[in-house]
N, C-alpha and C positions, 0 to 999 in steps of 0.2 A: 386542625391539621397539626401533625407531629414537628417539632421543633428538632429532637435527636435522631439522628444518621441512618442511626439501626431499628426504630421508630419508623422512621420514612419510609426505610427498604423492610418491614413487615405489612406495613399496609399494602405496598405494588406485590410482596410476596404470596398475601390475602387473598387478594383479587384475583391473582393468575388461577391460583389455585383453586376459588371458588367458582371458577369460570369451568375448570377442568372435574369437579366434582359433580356440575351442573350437567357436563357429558356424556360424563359414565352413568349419572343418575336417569338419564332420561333414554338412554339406549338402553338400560334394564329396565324400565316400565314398559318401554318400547315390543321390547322381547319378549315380555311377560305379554303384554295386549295381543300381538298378535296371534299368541299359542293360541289365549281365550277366542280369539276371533275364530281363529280354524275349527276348535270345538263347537261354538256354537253356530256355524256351520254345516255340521256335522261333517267336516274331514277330518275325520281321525286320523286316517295313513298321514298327513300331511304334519297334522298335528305331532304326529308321534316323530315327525322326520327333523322337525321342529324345535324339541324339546331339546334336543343337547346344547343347541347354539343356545338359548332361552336359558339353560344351565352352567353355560360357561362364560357369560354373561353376568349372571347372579355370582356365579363362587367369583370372577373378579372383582368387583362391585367389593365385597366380602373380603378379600385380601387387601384393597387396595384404604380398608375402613371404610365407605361410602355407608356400608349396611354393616350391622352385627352380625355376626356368625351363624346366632340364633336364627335371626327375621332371616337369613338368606334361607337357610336349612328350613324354615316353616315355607316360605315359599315354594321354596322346590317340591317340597313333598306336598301343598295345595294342587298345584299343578300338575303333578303326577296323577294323584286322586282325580282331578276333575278329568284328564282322559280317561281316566280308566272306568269310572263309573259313566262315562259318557259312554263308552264303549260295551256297557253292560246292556244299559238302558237305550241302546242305539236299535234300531227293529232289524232283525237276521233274517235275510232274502232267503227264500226254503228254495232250495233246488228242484228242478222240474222231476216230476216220476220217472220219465224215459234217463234224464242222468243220474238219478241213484241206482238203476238199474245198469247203467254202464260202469259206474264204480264202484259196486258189490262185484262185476263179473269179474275185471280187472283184480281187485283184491285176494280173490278166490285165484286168478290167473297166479298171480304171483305169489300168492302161501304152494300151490302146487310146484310152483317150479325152486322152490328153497327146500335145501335137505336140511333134513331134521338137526339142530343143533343140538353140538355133545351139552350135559349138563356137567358142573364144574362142578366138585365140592370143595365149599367155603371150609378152613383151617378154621378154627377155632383161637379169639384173640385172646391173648395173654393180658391179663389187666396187672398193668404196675401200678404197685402201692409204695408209698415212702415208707423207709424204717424208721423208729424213733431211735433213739439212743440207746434205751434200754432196751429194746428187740435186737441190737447189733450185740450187745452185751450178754446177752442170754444166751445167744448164736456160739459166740465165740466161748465160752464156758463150756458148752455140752460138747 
């Protein structure tokens, strides 16, 4: 045990703190688990509703020094990826025949009832180039 004043009050200073790093630490793993849980779940909507709180999470974690900047930024974009490729590899329910035929009709309903839109012609963009010194110098001669 510290004998000096400010010795004393680093160690109660320690502790609070370790206590408070312990917090934020475990509501970002927290956050992070249950995204994975929703995924492998297969709820993606949910998951994907999920992610920002799971993000804002991590980047304070990340501010607050808890994590590196890096390891927060790798996490997040883990995370990202695993919905997304979840979302790939997720099986797509094919819609019945009878409703693709009611939204091909519909489709066609509504290209028929849209007037033809004007076409615009795109300007042509000006590309600026920097001068060099002697190109201003050349300029101003002639």
């Amino acid at each position: 045990m510290p004998n000096i004043k400010s010795a004393k009050k680093r160690v109660i200073v320690n502790a609070k703190k370790t206590e408070q790093n312990k917090a934020i630490r475990s509501a970002f793993k927290t956050e992070i688990k249950k995204v994975e849980a929703l995924i492998k779940e297969n709820k993606l909507e949910e998951a994907k509703a999920a992610l920002p709180a799971a993000f804002k999470v991590i980047d304070s974690a990340a501010t607050k020094n808890i994590i590196h900047t890096n390891n927060a930024a790798h996490k997040k974009s883990k995370l990202a990826k695993k919905i997304s490729d979840a979302a790939v590899s997720a099986p797509v329910a094919e819609p019945a025949p009878a409703e693709v035929k009611a939204e091909e009709v519909k489709a066609e309903e509504v290209k028929a009832e849209e007037p033809a839109a004007e076409v615009k012609e795109e300007k042509p963009v000006k590309k600026t180039t920097r001068k060099t010194a002697a190109k201003k110098a050349e300029e101003k001669a002639e």
